[in-house]
N, CA, C and O atoms as a Tripos MOL2 file, in Angstrom:
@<TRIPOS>MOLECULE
protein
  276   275    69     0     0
PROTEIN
NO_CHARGES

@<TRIPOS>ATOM
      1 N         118.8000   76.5220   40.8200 N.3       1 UNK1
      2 CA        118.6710   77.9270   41.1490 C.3       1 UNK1
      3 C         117.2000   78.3090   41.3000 C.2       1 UNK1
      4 O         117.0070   79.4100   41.8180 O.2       1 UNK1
      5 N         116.1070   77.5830   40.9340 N.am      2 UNK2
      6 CA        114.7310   77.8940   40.3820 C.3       2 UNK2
      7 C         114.6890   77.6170   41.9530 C.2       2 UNK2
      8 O         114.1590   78.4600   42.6760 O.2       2 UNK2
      9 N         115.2640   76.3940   42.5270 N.am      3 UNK3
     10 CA        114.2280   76.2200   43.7510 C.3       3 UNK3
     11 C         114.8130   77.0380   44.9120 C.2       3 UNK3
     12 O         114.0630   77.2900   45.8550 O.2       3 UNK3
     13 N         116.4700   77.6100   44.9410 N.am      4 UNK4
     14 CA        116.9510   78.1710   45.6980 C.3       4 UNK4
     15 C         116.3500   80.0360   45.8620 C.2       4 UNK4
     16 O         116.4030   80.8490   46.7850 O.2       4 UNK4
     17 N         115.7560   80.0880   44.3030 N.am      5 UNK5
     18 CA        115.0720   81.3020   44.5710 C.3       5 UNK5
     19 C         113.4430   81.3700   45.2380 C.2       5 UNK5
     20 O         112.9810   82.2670   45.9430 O.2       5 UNK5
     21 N         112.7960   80.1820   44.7870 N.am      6 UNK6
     22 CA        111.9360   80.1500   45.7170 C.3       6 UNK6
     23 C         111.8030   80.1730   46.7650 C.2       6 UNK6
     24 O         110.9080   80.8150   47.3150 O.2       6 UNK6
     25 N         112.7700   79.3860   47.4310 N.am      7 UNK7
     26 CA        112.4970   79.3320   48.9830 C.3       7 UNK7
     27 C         113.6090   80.8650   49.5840 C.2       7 UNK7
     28 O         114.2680   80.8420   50.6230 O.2       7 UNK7
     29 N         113.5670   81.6190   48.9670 N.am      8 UNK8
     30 CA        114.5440   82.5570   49.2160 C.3       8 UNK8
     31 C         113.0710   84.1450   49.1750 C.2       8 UNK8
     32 O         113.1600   85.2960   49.6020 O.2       8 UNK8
     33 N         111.8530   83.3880   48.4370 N.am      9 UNK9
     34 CA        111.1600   84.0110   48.2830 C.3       9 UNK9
     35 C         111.7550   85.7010   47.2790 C.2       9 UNK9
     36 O         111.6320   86.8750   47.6250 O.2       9 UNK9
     37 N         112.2940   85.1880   46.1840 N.am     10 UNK10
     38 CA        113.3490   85.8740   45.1280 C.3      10 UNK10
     39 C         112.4990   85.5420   43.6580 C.2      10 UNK10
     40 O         112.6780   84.4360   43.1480 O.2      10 UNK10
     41 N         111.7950   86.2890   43.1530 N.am     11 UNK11
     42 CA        110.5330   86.4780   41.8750 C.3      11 UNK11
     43 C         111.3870   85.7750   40.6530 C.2      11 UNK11
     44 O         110.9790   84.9580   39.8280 O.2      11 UNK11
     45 N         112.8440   86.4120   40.8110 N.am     12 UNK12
     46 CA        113.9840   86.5240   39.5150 C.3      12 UNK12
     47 C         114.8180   86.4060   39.8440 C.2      12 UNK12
     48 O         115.1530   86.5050   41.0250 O.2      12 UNK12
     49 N         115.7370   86.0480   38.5850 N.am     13 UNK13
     50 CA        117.1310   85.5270   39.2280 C.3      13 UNK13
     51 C         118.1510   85.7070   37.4020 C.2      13 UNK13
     52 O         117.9810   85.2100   36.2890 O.2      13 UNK13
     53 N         119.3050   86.8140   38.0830 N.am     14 UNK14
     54 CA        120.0310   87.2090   37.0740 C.3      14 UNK14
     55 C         120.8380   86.0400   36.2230 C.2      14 UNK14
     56 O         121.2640   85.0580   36.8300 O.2      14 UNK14
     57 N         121.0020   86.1560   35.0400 N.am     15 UNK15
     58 CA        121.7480   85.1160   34.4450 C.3      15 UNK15
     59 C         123.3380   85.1700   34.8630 C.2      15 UNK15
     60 O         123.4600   86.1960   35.5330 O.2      15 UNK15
     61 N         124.3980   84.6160   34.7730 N.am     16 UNK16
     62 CA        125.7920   84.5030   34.7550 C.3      16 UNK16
     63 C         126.3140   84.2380   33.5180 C.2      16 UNK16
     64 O         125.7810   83.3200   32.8960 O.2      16 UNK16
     65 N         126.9460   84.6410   33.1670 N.am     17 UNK17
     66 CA        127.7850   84.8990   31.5440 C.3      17 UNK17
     67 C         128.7990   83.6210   31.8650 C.2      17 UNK17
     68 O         129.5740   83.7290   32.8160 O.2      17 UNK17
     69 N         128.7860   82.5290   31.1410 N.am     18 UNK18
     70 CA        129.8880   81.2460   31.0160 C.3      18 UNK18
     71 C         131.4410   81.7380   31.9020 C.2      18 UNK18
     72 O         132.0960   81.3980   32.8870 O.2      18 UNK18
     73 N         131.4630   82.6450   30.9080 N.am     19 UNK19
     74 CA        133.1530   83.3030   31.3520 C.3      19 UNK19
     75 C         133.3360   83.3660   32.6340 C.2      19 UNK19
     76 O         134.4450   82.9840   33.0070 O.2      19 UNK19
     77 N         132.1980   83.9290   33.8900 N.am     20 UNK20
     78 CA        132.4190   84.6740   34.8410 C.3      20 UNK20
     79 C         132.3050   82.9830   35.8560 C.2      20 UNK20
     80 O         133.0520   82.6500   36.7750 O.2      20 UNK20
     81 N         131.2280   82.2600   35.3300 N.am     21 UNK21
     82 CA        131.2510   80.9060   36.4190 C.3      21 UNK21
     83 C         132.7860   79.9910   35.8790 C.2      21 UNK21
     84 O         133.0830   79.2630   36.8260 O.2      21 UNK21
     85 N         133.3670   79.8820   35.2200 N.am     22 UNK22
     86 CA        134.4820   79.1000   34.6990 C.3      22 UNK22
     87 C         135.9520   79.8670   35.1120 C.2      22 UNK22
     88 O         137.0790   79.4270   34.8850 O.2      22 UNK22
     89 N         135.5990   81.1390   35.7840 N.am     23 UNK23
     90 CA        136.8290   82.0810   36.2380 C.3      23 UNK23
     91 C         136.5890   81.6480   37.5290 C.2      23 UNK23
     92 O         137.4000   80.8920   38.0640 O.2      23 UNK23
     93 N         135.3180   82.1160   38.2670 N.am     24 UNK24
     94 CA        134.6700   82.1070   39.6190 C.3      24 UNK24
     95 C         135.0120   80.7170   40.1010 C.2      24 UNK24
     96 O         135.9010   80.5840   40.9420 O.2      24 UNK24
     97 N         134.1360   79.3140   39.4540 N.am     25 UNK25
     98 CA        134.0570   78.6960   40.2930 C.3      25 UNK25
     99 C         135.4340   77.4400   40.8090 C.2      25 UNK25
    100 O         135.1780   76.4470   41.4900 O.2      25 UNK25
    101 N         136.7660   77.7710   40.3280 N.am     26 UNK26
    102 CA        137.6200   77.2840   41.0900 C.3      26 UNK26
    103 C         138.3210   78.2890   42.1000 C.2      26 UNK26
    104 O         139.3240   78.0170   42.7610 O.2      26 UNK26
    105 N         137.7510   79.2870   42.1100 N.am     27 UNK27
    106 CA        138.4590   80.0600   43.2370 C.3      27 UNK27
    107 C         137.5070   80.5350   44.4300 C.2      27 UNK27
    108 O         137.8130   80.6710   45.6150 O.2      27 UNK27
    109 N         136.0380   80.7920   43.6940 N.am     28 UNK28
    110 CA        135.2680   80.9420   45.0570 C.3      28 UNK28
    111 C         134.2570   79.2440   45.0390 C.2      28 UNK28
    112 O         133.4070   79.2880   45.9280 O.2      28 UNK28
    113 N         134.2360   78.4910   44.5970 N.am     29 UNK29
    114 CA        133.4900   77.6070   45.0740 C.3      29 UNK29
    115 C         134.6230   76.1680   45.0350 C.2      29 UNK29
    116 O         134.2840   75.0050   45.2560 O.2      29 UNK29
    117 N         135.5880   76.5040   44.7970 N.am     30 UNK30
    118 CA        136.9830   75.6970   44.6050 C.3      30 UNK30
    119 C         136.3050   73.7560   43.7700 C.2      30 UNK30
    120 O         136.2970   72.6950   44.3960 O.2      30 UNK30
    121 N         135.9690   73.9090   42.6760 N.am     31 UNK31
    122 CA        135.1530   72.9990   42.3780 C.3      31 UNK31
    123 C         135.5090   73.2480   40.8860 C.2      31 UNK31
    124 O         136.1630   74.2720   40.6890 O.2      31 UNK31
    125 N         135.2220   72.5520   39.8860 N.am     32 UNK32
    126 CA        135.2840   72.3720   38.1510 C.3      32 UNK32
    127 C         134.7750   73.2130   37.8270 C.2      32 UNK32
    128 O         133.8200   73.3360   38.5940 O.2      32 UNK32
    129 N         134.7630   74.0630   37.0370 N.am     33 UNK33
    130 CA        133.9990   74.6990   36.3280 C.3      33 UNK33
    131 C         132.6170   73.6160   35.5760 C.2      33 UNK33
    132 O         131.4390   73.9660   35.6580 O.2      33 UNK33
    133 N         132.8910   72.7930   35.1360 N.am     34 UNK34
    134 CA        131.9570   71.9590   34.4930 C.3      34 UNK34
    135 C         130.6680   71.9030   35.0770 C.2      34 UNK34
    136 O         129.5410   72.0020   34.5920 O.2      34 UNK34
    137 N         131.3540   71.6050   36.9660 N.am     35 UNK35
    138 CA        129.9260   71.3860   37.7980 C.3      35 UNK35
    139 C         128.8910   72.4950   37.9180 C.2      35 UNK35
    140 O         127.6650   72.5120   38.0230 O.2      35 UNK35
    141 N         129.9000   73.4600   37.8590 N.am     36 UNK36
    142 CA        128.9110   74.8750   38.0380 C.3      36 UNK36
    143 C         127.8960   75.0060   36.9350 C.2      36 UNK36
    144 O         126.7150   75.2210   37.2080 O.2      36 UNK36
    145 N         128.3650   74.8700   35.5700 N.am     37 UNK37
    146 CA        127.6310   75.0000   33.9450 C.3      37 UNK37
    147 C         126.7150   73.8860   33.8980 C.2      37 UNK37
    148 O         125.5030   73.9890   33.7080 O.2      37 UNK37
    149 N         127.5220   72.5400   34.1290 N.am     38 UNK38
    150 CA        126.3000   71.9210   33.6310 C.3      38 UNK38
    151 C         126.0410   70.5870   34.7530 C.2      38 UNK38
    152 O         126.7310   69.6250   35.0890 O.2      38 UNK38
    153 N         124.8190   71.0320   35.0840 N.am     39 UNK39
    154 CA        123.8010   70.2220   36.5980 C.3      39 UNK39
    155 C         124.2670   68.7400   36.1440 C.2      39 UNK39
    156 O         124.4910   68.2750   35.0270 O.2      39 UNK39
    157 N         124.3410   68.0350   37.7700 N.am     40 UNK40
    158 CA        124.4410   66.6070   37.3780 C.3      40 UNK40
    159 C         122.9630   66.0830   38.6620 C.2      40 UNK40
    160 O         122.6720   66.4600   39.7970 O.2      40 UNK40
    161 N         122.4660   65.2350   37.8590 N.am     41 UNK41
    162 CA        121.4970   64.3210   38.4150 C.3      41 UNK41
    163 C         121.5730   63.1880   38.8150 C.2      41 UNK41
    164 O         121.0600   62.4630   37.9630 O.2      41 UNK41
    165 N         121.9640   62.5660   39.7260 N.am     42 UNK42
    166 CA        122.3540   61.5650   40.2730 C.3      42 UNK42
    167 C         121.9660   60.9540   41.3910 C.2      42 UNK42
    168 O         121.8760   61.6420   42.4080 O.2      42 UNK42
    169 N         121.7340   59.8980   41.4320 N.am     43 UNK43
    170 CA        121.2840   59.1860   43.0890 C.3      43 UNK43
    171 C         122.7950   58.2980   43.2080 C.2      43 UNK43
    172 O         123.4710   57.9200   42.2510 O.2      43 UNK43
    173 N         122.9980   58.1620   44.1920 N.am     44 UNK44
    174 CA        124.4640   57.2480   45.0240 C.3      44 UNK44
    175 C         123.2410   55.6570   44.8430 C.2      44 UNK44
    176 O         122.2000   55.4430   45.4630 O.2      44 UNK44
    177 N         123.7010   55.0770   44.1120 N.am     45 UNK45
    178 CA        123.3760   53.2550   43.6140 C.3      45 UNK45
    179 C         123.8520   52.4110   45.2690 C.2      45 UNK45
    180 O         123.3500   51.5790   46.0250 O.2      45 UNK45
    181 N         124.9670   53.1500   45.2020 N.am     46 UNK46
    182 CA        125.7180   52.1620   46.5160 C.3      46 UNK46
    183 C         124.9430   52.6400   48.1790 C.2      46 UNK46
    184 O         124.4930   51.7590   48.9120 O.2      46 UNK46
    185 N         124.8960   54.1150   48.5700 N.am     47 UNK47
    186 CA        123.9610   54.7150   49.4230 C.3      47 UNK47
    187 C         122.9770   53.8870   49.9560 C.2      47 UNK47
    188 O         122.8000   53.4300   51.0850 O.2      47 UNK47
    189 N         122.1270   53.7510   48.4750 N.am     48 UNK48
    190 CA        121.0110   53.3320   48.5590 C.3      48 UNK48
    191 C         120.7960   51.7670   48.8130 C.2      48 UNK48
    192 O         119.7790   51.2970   49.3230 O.2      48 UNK48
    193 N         121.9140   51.0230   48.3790 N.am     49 UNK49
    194 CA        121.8750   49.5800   48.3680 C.3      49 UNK49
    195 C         121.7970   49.6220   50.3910 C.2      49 UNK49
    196 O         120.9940   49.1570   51.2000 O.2      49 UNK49
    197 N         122.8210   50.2650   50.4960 N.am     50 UNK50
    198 CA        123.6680   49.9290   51.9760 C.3      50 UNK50
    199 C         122.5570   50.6840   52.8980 C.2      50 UNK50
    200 O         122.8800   50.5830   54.0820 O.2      50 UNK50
    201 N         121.3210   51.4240   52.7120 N.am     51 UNK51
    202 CA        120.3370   51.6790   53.3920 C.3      51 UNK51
    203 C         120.1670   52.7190   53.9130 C.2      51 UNK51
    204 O         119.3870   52.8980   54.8480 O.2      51 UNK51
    205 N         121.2470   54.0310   53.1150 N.am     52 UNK52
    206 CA        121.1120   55.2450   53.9130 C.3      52 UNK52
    207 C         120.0260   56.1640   53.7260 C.2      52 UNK52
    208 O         119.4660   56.0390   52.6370 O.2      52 UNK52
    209 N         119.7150   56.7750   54.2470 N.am     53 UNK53
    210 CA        118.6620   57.8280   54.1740 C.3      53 UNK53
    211 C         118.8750   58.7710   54.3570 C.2      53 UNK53
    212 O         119.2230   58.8270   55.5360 O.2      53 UNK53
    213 N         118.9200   60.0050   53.7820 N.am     54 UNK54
    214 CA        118.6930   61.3480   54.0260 C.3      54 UNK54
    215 C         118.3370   61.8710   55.0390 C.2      54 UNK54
    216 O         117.4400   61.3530   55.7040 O.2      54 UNK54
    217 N         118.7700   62.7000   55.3150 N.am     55 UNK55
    218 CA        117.7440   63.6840   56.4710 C.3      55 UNK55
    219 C         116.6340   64.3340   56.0770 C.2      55 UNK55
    220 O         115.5520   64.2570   56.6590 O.2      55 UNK55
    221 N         116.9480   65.2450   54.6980 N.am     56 UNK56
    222 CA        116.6130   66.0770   53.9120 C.3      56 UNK56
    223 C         116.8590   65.4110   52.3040 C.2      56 UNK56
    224 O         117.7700   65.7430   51.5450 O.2      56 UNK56
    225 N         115.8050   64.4050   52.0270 N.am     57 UNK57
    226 CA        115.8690   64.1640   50.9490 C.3      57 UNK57
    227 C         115.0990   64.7680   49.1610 C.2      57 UNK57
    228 O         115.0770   64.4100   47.9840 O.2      57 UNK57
    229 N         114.6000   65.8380   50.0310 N.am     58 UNK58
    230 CA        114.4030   66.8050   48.5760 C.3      58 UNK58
    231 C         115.3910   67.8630   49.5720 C.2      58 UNK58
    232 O         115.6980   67.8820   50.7640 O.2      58 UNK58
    233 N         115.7660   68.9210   48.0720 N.am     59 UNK59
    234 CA        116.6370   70.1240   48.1580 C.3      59 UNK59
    235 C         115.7860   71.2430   48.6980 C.2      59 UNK59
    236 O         116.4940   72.1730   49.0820 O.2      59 UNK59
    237 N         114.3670   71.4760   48.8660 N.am     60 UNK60
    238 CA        113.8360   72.2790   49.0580 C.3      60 UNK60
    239 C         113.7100   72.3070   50.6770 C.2      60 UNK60
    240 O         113.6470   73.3950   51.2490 O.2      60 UNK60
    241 N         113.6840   71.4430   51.1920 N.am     61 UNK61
    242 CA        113.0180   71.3160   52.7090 C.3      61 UNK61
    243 C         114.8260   71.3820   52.9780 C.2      61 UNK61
    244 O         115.0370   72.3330   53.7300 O.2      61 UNK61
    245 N         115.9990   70.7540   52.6410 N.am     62 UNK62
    246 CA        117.4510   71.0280   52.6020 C.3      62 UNK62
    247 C         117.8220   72.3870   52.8770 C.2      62 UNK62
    248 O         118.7260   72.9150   53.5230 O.2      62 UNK62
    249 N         116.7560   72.8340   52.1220 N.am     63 UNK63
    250 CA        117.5880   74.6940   51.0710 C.3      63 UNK63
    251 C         116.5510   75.5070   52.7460 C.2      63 UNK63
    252 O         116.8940   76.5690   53.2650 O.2      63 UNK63
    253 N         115.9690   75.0910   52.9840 N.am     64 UNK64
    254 CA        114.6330   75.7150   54.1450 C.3      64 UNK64
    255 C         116.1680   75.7180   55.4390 C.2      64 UNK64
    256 O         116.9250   76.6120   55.8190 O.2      64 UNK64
    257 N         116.0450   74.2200   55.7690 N.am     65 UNK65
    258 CA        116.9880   73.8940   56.9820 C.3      65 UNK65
    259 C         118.1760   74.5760   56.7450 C.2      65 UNK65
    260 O         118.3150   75.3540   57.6890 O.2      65 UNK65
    261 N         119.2290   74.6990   55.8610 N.am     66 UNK66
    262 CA        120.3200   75.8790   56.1050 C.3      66 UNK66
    263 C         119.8420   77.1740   55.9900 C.2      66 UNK66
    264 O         120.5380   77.6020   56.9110 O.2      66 UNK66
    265 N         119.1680   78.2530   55.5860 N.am     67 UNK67
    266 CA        118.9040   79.1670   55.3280 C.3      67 UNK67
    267 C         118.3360   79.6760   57.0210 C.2      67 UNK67
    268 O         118.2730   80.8130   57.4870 O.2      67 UNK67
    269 N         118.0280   78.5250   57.5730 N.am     68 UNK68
    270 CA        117.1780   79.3350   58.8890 C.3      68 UNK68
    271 C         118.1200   78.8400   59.8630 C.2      68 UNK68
    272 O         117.9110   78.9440   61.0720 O.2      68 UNK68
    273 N         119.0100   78.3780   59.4390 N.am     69 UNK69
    274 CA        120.1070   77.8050   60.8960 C.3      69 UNK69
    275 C         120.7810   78.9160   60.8960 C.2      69 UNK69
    276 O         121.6900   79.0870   61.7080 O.2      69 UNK69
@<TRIPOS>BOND
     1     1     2 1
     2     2     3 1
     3     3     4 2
     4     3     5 am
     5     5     6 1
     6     6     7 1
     7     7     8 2
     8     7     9 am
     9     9    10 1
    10    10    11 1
    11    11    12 2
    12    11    13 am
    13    13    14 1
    14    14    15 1
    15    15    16 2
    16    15    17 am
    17    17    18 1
    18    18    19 1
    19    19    20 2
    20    19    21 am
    21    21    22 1
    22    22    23 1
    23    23    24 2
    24    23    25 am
    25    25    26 1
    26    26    27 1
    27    27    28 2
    28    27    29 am
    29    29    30 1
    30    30    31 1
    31    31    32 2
    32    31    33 am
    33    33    34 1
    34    34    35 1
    35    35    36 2
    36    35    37 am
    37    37    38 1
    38    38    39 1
    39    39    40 2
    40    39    41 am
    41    41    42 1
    42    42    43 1
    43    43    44 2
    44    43    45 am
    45    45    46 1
    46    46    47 1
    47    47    48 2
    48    47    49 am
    49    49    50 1
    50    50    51 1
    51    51    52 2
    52    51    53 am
    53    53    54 1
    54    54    55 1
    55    55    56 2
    56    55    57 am
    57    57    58 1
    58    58    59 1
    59    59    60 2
    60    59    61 am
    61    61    62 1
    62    62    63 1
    63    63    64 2
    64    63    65 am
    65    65    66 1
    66    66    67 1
    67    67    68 2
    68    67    69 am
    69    69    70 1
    70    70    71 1
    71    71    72 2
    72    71    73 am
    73    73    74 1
    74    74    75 1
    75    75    76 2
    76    75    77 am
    77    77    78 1
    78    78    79 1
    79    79    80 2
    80    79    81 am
    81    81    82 1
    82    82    83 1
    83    83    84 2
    84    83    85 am
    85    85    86 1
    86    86    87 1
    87    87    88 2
    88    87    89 am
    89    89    90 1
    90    90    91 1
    91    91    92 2
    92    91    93 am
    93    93    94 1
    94    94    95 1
    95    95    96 2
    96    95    97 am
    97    97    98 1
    98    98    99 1
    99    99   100 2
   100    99   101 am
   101   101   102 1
   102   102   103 1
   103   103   104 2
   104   103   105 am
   105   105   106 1
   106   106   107 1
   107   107   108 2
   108   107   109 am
   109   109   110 1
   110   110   111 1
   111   111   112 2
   112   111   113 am
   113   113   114 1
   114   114   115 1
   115   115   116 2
   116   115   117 am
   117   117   118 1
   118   118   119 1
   119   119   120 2
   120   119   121 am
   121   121   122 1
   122   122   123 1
   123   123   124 2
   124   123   125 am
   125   125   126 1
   126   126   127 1
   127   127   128 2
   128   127   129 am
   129   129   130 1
   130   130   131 1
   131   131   132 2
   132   131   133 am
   133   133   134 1
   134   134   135 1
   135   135   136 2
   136   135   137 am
   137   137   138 1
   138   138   139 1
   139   139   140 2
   140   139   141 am
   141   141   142 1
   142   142   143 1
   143   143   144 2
   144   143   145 am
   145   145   146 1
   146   146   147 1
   147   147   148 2
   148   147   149 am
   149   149   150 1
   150   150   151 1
   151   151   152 2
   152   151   153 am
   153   153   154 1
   154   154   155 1
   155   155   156 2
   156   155   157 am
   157   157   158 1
   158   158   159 1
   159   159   160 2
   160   159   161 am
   161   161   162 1
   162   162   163 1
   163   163   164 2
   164   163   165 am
   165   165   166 1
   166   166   167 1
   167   167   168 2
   168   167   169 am
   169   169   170 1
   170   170   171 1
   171   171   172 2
   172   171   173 am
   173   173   174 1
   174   174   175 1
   175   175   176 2
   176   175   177 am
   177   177   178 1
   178   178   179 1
   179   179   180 2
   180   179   181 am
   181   181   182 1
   182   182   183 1
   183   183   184 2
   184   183   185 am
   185   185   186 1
   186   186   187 1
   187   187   188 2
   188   187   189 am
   189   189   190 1
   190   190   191 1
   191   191   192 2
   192   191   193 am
   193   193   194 1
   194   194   195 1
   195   195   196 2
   196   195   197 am
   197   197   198 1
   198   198   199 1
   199   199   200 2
   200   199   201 am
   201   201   202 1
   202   202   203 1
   203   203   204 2
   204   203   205 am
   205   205   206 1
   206   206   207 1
   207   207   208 2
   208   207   209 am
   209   209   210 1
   210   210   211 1
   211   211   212 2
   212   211   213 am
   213   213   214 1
   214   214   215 1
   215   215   216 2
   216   215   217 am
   217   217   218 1
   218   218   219 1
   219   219   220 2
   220   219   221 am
   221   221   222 1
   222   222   223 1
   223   223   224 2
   224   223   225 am
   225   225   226 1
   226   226   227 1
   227   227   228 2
   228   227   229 am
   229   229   230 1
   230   230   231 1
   231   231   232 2
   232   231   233 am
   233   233   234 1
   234   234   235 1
   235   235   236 2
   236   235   237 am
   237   237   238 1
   238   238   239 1
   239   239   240 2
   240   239   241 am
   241   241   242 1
   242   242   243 1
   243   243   244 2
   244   243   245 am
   245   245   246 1
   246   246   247 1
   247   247   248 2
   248   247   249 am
   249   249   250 1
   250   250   251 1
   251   251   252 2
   252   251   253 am
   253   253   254 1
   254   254   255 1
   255   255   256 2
   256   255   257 am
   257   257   258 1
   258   258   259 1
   259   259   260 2
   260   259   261 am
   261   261   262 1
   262   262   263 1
   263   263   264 2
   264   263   265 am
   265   265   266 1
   266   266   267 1
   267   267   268 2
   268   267   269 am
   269   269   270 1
   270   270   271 1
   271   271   272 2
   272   271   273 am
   273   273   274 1
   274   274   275 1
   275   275   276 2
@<TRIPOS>SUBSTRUCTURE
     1 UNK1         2 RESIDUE 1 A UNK
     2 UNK2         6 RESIDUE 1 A UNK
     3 UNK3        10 RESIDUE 1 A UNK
     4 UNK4        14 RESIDUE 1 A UNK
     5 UNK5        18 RESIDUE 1 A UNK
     6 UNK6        22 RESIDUE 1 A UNK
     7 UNK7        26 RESIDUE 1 A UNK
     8 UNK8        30 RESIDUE 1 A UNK
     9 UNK9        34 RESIDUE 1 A UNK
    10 UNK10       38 RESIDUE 1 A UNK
    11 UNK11       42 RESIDUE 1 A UNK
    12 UNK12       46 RESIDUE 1 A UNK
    13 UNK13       50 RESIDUE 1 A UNK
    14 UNK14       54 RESIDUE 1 A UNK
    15 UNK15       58 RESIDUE 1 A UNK
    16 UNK16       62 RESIDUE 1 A UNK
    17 UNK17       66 RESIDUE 1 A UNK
    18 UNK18       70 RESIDUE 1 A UNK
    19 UNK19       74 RESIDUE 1 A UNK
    20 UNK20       78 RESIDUE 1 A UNK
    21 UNK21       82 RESIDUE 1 A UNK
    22 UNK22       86 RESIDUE 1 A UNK
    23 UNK23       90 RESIDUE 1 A UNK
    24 UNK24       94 RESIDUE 1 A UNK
    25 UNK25       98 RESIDUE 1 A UNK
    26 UNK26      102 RESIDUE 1 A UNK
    27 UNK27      106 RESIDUE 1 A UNK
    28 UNK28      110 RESIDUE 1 A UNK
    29 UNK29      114 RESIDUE 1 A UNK
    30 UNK30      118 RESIDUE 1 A UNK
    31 UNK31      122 RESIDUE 1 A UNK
    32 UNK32      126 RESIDUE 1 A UNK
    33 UNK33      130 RESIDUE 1 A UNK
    34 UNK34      134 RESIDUE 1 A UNK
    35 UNK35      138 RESIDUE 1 A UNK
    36 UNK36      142 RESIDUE 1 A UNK
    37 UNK37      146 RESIDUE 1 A UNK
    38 UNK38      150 RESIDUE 1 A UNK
    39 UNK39      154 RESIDUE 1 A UNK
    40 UNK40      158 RESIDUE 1 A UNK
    41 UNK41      162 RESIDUE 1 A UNK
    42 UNK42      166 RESIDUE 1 A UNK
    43 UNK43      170 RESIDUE 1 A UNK
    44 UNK44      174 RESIDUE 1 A UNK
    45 UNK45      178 RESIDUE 1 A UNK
    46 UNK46      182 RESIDUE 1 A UNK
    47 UNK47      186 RESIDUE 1 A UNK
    48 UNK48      190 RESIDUE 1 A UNK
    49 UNK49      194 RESIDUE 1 A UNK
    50 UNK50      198 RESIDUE 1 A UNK
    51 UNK51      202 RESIDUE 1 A UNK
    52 UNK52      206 RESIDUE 1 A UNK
    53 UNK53      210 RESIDUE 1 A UNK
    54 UNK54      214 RESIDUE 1 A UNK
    55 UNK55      218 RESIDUE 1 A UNK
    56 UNK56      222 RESIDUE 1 A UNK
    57 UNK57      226 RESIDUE 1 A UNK
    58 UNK58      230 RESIDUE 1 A UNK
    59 UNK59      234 RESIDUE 1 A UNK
    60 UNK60      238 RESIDUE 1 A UNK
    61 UNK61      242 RESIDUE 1 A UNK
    62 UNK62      246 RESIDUE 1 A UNK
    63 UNK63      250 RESIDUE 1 A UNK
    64 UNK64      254 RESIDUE 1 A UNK
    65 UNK65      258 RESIDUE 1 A UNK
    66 UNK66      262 RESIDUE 1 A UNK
    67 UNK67      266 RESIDUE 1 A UNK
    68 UNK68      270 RESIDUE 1 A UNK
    69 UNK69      274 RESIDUE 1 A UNK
């Protein structure tokens, strides 16, 4: 969220109360609640073996390219 408000050029950014992302996020982001609460960090092991590359391999220059499409 830190970097989605930056490049949003957004100073602050309101908190969400547990309750409201664990109601919310199987109906508007249709996804676990878990994923929403708690961040996962991960690189794809296999991706990377088999040689893929990103387009947009940081989230920031990612978060730039949808926001202006």
């Amino acid at each position: 969220m830190r970097t989605l408000r930056k490049v949003l050029r957004m100073p602050i950014g309101l908190p969400a109360f547990e309750w409201v992302a664990r109601i919310g996020a199987p109906f508007i982001f249709r996804t676990d609640p878990k994923l929403v609460l708690y961040g996962r960090y991960v690189v794809s092991k296999r991706l990377a073996d088999s040689g893929f590359k990103y387009k947009f391999p940081e989230l920031t220059e990612a978060l730039k390219d949808l926001l202006n499409s």
